[in-house]
C-alpha positions in Angstrom: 21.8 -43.1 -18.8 19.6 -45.8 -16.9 16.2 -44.9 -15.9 15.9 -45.0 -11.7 12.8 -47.1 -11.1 10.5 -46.0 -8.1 7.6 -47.9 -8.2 4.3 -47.0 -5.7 3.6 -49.6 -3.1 1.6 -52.7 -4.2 0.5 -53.9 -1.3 -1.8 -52.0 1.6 0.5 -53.1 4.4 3.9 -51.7 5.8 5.5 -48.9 5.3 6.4 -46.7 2.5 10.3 -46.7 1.8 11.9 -44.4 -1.3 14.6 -46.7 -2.8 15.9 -46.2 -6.1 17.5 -49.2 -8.3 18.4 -48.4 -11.7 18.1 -51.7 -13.4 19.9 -50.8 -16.7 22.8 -50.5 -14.4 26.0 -53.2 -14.8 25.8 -53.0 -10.8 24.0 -55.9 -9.5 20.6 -55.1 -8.0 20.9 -56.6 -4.5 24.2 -54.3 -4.2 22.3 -51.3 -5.6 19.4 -52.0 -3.0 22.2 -52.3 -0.1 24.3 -49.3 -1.0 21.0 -47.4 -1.1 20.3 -48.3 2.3 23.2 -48.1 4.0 23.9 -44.5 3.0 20.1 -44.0 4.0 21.2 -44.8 7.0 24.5 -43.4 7.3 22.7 -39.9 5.7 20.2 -40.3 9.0 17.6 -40.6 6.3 16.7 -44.1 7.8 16.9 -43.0 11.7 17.5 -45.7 14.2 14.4 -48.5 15.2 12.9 -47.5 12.5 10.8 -50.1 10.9 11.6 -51.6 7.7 9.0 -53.3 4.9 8.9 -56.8 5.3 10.8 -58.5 2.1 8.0 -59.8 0.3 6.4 -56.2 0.1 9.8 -54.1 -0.5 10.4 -56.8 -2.9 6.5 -56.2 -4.3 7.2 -52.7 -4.4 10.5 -52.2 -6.5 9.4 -55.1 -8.9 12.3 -57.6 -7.8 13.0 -61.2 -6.5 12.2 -61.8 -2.7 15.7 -63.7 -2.6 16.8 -60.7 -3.5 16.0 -57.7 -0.6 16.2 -60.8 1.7 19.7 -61.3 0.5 20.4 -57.7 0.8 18.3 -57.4 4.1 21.2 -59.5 5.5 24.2 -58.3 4.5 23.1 -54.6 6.4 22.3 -57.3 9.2 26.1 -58.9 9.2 27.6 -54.8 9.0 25.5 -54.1 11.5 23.2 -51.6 10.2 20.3 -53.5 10.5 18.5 -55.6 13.4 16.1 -58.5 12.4 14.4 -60.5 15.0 11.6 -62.8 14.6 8.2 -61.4 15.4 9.3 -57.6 15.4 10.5 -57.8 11.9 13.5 -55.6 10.9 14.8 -52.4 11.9 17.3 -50.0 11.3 20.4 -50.5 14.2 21.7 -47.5 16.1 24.9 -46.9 15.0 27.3 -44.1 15.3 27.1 -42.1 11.8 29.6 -38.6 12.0 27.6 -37.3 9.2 23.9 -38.4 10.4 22.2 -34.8 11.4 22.0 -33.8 15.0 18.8 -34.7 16.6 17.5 -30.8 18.1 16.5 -31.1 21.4 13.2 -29.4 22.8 14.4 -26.0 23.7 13.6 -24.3 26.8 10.9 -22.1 27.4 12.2 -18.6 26.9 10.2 -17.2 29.9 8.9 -18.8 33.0 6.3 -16.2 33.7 4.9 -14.9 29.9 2.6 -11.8 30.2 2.4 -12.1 26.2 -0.8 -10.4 25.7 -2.3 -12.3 22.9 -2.8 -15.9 24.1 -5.5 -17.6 25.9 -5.7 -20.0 28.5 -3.9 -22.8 26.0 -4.1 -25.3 28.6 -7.9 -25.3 28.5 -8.6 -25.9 25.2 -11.9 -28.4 25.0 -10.0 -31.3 23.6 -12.4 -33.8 24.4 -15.2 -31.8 23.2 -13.1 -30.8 19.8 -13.0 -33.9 19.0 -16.2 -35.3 19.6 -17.6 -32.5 17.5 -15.0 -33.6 14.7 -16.8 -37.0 14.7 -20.2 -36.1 14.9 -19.3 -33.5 12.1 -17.4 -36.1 9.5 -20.6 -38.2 10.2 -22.9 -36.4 8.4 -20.5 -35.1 6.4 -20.6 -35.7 2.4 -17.9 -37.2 0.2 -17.2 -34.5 -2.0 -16.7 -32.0 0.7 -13.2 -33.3 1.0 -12.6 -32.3 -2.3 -11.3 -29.0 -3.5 -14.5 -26.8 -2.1 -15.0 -23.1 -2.5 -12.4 -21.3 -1.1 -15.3 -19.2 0.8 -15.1 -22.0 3.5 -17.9 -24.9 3.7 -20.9 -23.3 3.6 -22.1 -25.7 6.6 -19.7 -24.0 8.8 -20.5 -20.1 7.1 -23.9 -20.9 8.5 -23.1 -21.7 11.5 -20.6 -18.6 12.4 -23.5 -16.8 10.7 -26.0 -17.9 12.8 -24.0 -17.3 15.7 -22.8 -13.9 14.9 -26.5 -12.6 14.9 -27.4 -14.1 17.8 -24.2 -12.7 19.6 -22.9 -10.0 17.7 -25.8 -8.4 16.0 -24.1 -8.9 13.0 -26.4 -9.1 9.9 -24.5 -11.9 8.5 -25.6 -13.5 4.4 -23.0 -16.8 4.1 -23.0 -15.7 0.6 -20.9 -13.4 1.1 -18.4 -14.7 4.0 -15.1 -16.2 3.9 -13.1 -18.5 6.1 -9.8 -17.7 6.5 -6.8 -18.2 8.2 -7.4 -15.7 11.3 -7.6 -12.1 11.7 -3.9 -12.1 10.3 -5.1 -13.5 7.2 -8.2 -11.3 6.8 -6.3 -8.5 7.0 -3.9 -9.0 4.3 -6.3 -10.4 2.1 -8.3 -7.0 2.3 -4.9 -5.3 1.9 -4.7 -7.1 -1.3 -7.8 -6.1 -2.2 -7.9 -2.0 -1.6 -4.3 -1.7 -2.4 -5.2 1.5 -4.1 -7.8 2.8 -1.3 -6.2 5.4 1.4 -6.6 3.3 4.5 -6.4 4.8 7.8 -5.6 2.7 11.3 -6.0 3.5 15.2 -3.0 5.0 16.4 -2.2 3.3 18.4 -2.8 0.1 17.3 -1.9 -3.6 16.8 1.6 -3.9 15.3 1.0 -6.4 13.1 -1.7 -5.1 11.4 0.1 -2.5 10.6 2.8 -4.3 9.4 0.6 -6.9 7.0 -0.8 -3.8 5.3 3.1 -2.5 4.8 3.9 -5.7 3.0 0.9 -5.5 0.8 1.4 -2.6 -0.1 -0.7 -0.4 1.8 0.6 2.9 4.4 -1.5 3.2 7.0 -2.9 6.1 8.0 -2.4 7.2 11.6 -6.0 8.1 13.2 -5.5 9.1 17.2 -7.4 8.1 19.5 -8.5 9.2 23.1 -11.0 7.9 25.8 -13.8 7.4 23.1 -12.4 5.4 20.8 -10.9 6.8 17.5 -10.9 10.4 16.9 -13.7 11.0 13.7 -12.9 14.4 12.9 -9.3 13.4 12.7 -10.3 10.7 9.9 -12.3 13.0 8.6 -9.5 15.2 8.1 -7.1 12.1 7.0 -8.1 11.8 3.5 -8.7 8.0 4.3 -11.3 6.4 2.5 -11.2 2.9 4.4 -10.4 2.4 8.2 -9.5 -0.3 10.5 -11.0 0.2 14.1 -11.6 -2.4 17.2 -14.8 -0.8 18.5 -15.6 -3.0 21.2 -12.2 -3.3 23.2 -9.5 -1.0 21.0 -6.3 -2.5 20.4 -4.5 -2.0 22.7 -5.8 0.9 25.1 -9.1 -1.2 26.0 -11.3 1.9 25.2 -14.6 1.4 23.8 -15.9 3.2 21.0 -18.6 5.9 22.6 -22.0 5.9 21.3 -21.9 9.3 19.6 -18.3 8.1 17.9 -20.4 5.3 17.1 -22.7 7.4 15.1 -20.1 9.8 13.7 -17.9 7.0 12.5 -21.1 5.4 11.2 -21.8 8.9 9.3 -18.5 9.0 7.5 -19.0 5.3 6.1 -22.2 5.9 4.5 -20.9 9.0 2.3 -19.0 6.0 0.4 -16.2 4.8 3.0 -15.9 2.0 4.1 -14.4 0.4 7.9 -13.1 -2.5 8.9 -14.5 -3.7 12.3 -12.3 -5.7 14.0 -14.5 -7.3 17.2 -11.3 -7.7 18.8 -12.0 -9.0 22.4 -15.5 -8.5 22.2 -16.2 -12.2 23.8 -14.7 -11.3 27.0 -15.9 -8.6 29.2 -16.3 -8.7 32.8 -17.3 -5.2 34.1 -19.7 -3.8 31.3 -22.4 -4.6 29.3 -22.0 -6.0 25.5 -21.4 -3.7 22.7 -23.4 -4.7 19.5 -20.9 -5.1 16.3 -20.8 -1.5 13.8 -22.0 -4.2 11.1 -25.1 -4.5 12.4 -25.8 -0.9 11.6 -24.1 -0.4 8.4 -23.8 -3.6 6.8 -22.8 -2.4 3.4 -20.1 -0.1 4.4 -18.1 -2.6 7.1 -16.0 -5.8 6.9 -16.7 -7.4 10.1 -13.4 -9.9 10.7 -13.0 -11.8 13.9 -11.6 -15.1 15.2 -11.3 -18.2 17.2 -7.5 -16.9 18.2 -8.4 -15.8 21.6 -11.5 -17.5 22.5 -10.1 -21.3 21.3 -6.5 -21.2 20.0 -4.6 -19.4 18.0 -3.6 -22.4 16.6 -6.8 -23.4 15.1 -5.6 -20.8 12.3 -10.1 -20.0 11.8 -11.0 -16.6 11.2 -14.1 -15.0 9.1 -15.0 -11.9 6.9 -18.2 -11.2 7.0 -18.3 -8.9 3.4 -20.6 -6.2 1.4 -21.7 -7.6 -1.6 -19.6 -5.5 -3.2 -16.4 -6.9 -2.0 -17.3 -10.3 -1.8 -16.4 -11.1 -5.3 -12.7 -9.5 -5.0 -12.1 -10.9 -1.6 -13.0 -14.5 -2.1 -10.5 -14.2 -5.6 -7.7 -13.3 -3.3 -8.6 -16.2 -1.0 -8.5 -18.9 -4.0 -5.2 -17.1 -5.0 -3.8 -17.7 -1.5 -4.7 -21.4 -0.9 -7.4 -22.6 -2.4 -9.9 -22.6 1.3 -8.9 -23.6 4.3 -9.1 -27.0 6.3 -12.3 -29.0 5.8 -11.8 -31.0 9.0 -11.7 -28.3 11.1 -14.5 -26.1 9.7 -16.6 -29.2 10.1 -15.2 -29.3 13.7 -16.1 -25.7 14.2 -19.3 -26.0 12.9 -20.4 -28.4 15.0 -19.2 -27.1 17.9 -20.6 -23.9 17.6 -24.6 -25.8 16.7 -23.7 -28.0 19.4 -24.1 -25.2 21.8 -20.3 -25.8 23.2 -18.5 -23.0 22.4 -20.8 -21.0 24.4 -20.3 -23.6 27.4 -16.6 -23.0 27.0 -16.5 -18.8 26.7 -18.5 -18.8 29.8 -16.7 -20.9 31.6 -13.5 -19.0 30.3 -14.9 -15.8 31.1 -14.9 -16.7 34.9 -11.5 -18.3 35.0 -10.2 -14.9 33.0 -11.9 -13.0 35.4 -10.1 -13.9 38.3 -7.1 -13.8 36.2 -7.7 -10.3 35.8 -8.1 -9.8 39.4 -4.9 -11.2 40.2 -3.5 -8.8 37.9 -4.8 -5.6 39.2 -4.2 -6.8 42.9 -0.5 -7.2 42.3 -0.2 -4.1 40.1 -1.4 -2.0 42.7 0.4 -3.6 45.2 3.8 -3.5 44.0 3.7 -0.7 41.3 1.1 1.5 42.8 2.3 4.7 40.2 0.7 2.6 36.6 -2.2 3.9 35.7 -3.9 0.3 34.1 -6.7 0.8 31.5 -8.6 -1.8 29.4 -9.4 -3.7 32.2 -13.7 -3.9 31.9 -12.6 -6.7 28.5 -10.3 -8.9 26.8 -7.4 -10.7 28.0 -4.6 -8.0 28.6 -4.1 -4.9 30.5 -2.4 -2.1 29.4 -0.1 -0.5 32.1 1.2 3.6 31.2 4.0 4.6 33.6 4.5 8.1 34.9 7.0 10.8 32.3 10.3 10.3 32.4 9.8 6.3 34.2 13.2 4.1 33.4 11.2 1.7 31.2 14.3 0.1 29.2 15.6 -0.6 32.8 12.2 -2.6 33.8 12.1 -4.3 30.7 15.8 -5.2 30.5 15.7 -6.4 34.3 12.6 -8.8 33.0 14.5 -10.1 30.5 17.3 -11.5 33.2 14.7 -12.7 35.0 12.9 -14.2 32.4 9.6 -12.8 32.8 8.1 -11.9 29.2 6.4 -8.2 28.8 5.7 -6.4 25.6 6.8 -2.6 25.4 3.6 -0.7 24.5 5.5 1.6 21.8 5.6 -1.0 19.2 1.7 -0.3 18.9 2.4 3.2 17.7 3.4 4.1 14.1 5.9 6.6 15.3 7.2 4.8 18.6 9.3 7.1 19.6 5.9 9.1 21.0 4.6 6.4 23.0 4.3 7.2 26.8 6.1 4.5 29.1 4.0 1.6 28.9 3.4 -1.9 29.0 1.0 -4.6 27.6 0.1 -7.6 30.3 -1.4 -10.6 29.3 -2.9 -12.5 31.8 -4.8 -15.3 30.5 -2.1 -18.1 29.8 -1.1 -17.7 34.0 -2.2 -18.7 36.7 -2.7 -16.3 39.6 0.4 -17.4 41.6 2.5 -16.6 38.1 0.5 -13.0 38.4 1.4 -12.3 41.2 5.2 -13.5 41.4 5.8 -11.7 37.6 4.7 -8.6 38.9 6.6 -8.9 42.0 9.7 -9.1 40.3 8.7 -6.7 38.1 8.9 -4.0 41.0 12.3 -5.3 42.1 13.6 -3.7 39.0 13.0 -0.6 39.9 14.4 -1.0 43.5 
């Protein structure tokens, strides 16, 4: 058979274009190169106005005459599947093609008020700021760093969340033994990975997915209950667990914070050999209450302290951290390189400098006001038109969670929401046997704006009417 020549581009202008010619074909070449793009086209490989290479650099690039493409450049032009006009060089024509794929259009949004309780404000992101701390970070950035670097994360940027983390957190961070990753979401699989064989407990209840991540890698969590304390430590005592996975400073998704002598109880059962996995859920947002100083800080050889830029940037930005005990630093950062090799080197730079720059604190605060109010809104129209929830979690974070009276119709409300296309999140998926959840909702409230708030919950209560 004949070889199918695909040569790389020769030339540093114009754009790329996969053509194949098989030049120890009987089949002239011009008609090869034609065929090819007409079916290109007719596949809605080649889709119409876009731009074709000039001749000389197509004809550069597949190692052929010029006479040649121009000769084949005008036959697609006489069948009409080409356009050529001086100065704007030569494009692909619309025609109609049966087989060309269907061009999806942008679907509608699925709600037009979204009480989805894990995004920010995504309209706010800093843009302008992002990027100008993406320049000033590539400026002094070295050449090799674009290279394949640790899979720990730039150790420019671990400084930076470490540095940060101390001053805010308390948390007693060594970059040595941090990793970037992809988010919370991340974190938590990769420690799944690593204490597959540990008996790892969980708040009950708890975040879903969590949950979930530790199913796939292997890992049944252990239910631990909780009350208005935070998780219940005799209980995990009692559990057999040798790991757990807590949210101290705003629990997922009840809002409790952990008490000061579950602080110390919890902080007893790591140090006979356990180990817990602090996730500062929240922490950056609180409104009514004083910070809570990270569990790491205390302990920092028994807790993984994981956290993320999900809800204070965007959940987009996919950057998360680990801060580690030596002891699991080694194991963890294996798992990373076995994932993906690190994470992106343009946006830890960004990250970096953003955080030395002093904006991220600039934005939080001024997110922390806007959420505020958000929050306000919120529990103004809760009480005003469903005056029976009981709402907790409302002193931090960027949801409220919303427990309806025994026996309330709560696959009417959320089936009436549906038609209405307002977006609200059962409570019971938190809970590992859902069945036993009480009648509850969670409410996000920082991607609306109060006049959203306000009509959601409105029309929430008309459910029920």
């Amino acid at each position: 058979m004949g070889a199918t020549l695909m040569t790389p581009s020769r030339t540093t202008s114009g754009p790329e274009l996969l053509v194949e010619l098989d030049k120890t074909s009987q089949a002239p070449l011009h008609h090869q190169l034609a065929n090819g793009l007409r079916d290109a086209i007719r596949t809605g490989r080649l889709t119409p106005h876009t731009r074709l290479p000039s001749s000389r650099v197509l004809a550069a690039d597949l190692g052929v005459s010029r006479g040649l493409v121009v000769d084949a450049y005008s036959q697609l032009v006489a069948e009409g599947f080409l356009l050529s006009r001086h100065g704007s060089g030569t494009r692909v024509a619309t025609v109609d093609v049966a087989s060309a794929p269907a061009q999806r259009s942008a679907e509608p949004p699925r709600f037009d008020v979204d009480f989805f309780p894990g995004a920010p404000d995504l309209s706010s992101f800093p843009r302008h700021s992002w990027l100008r701390a993406l320049r000033q970070g590539l400026t002094g950035l070295e050449s090799d760093a674009f290279g394949y670097a640790t899979p720990q994360g730039l150790f420019k940027a671990r400084v930076a969340i470490a540095d940060y983390l101390r001053r805010t957190r308390g948390v007693l961070a060594d970059p040595r033994h941090m990793v970037i990753c992809s988010g919370v979401t991340q974190a938590i699989a990769l420690l799944g990975q690593t204490l597959r064989t540990t008996p790892l407990a969980m708040e009950d209840p708890g975040f879903w997915q969590h949950r979930k991540i530790f199913r796939h890698n292997g890992v049944e969590p252990i239910p631990v209950p909780i009350d208005d304390e935070g998780i219940d430590v005799d209980a995990l005592w009692n559990s057999g667990a040798e790991a757990v996975l807590t949210t101290p400073a705003h629990q997922s998704p009840t809002g409790v914070v952990l008490s000061a002598s579950r602080r110390t109880a919890l902080m007893d059962w790591a140090r006979s050999g356990r180990l817990v996995i602090e996730d500062d859920y929240d922490a950056e947002y609180r409104y009514d209450r004083a910070p809570v100083g990270s569990l790491q800080g205390i302990a920092p050889d028994r807790v993984v302290y994981v956290g993320s830029t999900s809800k204070t940037l965007a959940p987009g930005l996919r950057i998360g951290w680990m801060v580690l005990p030596p002891h699991l630093a080694k194991a963890v950062i294996s798992s990373k390189w076995l994932a993906d090799t690190g994470g992106s080197v343009m946006d830890q730079v960004a990250f970096a400098q953003f955080l030395t720059s002093g904006e991220y604190d600039r934005h939080l605060r001024q997110m922390r006001r806007r959420y505020q109010l958000r929050r306000n809104a919120l529990l103004s129209a809760l009480a005003q038109h469903l005056p029976d929830a009981t709402v907790l979690g409302a002193a931090a974070g960027v949801h409220l969670t919303v427990r309806f009276p025994e026996g309330f119709p709560l696959d009417d409300l959320v089936g009436h929401a549906e038609r209405m296309r307002i977006g609200v999140e059962p409570v019971r998926r938190c809970y590992a046997e859902p069945a036993t959840a009480p009648p509850g909702l969670l409410l996000g409230y920082a991607n609306l704006t109060e006049s959203q708030i306000e009509r959601g919950v409105r029309e929430l209560a008309r459910g029920l009417s």
